[in-house]
N, C-alpha and C positions, 0 to 999 in steps of 0.2 A: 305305902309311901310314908316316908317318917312326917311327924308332925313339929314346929317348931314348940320352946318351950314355951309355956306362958308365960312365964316371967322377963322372957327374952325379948319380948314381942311388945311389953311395958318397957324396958331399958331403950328399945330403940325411939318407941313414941317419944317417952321422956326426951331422949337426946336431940330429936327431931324439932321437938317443943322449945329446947333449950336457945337453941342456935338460933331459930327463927325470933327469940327474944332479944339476942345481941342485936345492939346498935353499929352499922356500917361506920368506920374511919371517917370522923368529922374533918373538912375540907378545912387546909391552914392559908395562912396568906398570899395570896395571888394567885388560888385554883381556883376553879370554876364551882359557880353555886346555885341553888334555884330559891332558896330563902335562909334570912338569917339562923335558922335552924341546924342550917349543914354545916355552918361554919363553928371552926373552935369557939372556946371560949374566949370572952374581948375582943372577938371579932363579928362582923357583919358581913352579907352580902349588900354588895352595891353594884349594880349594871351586869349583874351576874360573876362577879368575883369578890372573895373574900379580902378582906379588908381590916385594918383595926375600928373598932367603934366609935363614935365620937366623944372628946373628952380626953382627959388627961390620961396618961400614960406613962410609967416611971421609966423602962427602960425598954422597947422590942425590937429586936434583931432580925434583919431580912437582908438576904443577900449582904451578909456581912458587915451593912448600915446599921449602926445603934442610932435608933429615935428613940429622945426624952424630952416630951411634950405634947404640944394638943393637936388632934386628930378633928378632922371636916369633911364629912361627907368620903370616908375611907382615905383622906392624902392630907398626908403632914401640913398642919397649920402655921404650930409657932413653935420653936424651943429650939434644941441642940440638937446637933447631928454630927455623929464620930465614924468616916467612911477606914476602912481597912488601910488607905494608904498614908494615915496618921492627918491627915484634911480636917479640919474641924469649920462647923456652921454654925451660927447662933443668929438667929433672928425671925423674921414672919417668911411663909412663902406661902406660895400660891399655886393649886395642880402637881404638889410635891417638889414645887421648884421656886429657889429662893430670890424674895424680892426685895427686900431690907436687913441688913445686917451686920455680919460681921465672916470675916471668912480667913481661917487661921493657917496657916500652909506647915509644916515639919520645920523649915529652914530658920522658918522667927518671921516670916514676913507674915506684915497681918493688914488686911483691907476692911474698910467701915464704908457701908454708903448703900446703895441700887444697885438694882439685879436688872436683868431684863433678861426673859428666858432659862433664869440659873446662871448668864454670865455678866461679868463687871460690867456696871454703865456708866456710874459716875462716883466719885468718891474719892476716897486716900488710902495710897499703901504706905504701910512705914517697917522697918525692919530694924533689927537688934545693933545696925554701924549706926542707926539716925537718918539716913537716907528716906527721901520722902518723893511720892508721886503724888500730885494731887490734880483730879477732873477729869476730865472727860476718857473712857474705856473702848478700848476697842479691840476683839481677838484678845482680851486678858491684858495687852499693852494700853500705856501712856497714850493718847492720841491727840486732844488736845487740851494744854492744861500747865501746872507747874511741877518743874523735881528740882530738886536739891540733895547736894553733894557732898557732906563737911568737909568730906575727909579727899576730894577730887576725885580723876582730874577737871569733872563737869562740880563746879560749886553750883551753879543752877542755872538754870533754864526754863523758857515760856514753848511749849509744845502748840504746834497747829497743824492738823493734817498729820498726823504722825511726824513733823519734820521739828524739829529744834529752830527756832526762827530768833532767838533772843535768850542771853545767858549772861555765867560769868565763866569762863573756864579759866585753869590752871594749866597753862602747858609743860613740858615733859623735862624745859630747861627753869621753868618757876614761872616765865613770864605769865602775867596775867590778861587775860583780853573778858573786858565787857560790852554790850552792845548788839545792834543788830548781827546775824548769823547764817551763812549758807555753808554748810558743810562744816560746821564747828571752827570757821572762820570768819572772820572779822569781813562785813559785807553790807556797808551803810555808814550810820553812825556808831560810832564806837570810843574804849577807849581802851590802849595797850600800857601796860607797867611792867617793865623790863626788871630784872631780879637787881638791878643795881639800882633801880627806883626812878630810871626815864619816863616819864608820862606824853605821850603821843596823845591826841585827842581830837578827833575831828571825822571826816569822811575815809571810810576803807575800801578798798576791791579786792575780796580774794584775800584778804588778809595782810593787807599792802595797803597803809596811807594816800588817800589820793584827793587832790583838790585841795580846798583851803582847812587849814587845822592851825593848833597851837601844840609846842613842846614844852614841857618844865625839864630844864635839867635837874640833877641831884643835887646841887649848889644852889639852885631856886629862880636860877635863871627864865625867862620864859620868852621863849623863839614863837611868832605867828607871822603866818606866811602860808606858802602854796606845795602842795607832794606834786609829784610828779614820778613815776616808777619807784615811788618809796621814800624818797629822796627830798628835801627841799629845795626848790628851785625857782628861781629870780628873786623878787622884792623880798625882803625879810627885818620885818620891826624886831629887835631884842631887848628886854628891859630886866637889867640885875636888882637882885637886894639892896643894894647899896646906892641905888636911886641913878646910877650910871647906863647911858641908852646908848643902841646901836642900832642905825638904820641903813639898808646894804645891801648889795647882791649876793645871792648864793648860785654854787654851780652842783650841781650830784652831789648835794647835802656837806657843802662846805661850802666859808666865804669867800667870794675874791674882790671886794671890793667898798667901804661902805664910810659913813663915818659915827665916832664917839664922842658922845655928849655926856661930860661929868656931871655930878651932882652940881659943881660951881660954875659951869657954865663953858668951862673948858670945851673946845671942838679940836679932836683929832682925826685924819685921815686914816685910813687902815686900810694894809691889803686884804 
């Protein structure tokens, strides 16, 4: 029976020796650990997974998320965060999820304020038109709170509930409406400015004058009296620039009946 060689029989011990001296693949961020030993380097086991260590940290990539900054008990403390979809973070969080900051979007819009969970709770969006949300979050929306609009056709508005309940908007022919609001209509008190410079101002329904209000014409006249389906309708005081009064009926927002008082005292009838 042949015999192996000696020296062969030394090459295997050796290689046997060797191997059993390599160190097993140190476990990287987010595998499982049984002490900080297992894990790479800069990292720790915590609750039996790998983690970064505590303390600063210039740049670590996980799951595509670049953190730069301080690490707490293996979850992001405070600094920046660049997610793959161009998203950027900058402020403190909590359990790896952010509580105070700042949060940058690709588009230009950018939010400052509270987190709750990782999502907006309260604070300001503003974006690269000037366009501004400001208060209260909910679902990543406006919910209750102010925005504004430089450019329209909402110049601004008071959110509640998610609902727009008070603003100024610009409508689609110029005219301007501010004041209370249901359905980005005039619904309360309010006031309308017609692109030729009419000023309505008083009670609205629905977007519709109703009840007692005053009108300025564009001449400076100023009509106060009663709406009725939009309209002014019965009594109606009118008092000109030029110190000349009209006091009178109106019918479906015309006069038919009244009389004029000049500056000198003059009285004339008028249909």
């Amino acid at each position: 029976m042949l015999q192996p060689h000696p020296w062969l029989t030394v090459l295997v011990i050796v290689l046997a020796f060797a191997v059993g001296l390599q160190s097993p693949r140190k476990s990287r961020w987010g595998e499982s650990c049984g002490a900080s030993a297992d894990c790479e380097d800069t990292f720790a086991c915590y609750r039996q997974v790998c983690a970064p260590e505590d303390g600063e940290h210039p740049a670590l990539v996980h799951d595509g998320v670049t953190y730069t900054g301080t690490f707490k008990r293996g979850k992001f403390a405070e600094g920046r965060v660049a997610e793959p979809d161009g998203v950027r973070r900058l402020g403190r969080f909590e359990s790896g999820l952010q509580t105070w900051g700042e949060l940058l979007w690709p588009n230009g819009q950018r939010f400052h304020g509270t987190f709750v969970k990782g999502a907006l709770a309260e604070g300001t969006i503003t974006d690269a038109a000037g366009n501004r949300w400001e208060g209260k979050f909910r679902n990543d929306r406006l919910y209750e709170g102010r925005e504004t609009f430089p450019a329209g056709p909402v110049l601004e508005g008071v959110l509640k509930e998610g609902r727009r309940e008070s603003g100024r908007i610009r409508q689609d022919d110029g005219t301007v409406i501010e004041g209370d609001l249901f359905k980005d209509e005039l619904h309360g008190k309010g006031t309308r400015v017609s692109p030729t410079g009419r000023v309505v101002m008083g009670k609205f329904s629905r977007g519709e004058p109703r009840g007692a209000g005053v009108v300025i014409e564009p001449d400076g006249a100023r009509l106060q009296g009663t709406f009725e389906v939009g309209e002014l309708e019965g009594e109606v005081f009118i008092h000109r620039p030029d110190g000349t009064t009209w006091a009178g009926a109106y019918r479906r927002g015309l006069p038919i009946e009244g009389v004029e008082t000049a500056p000198d005292g003059t009285v004339t009838l008028t249909p």
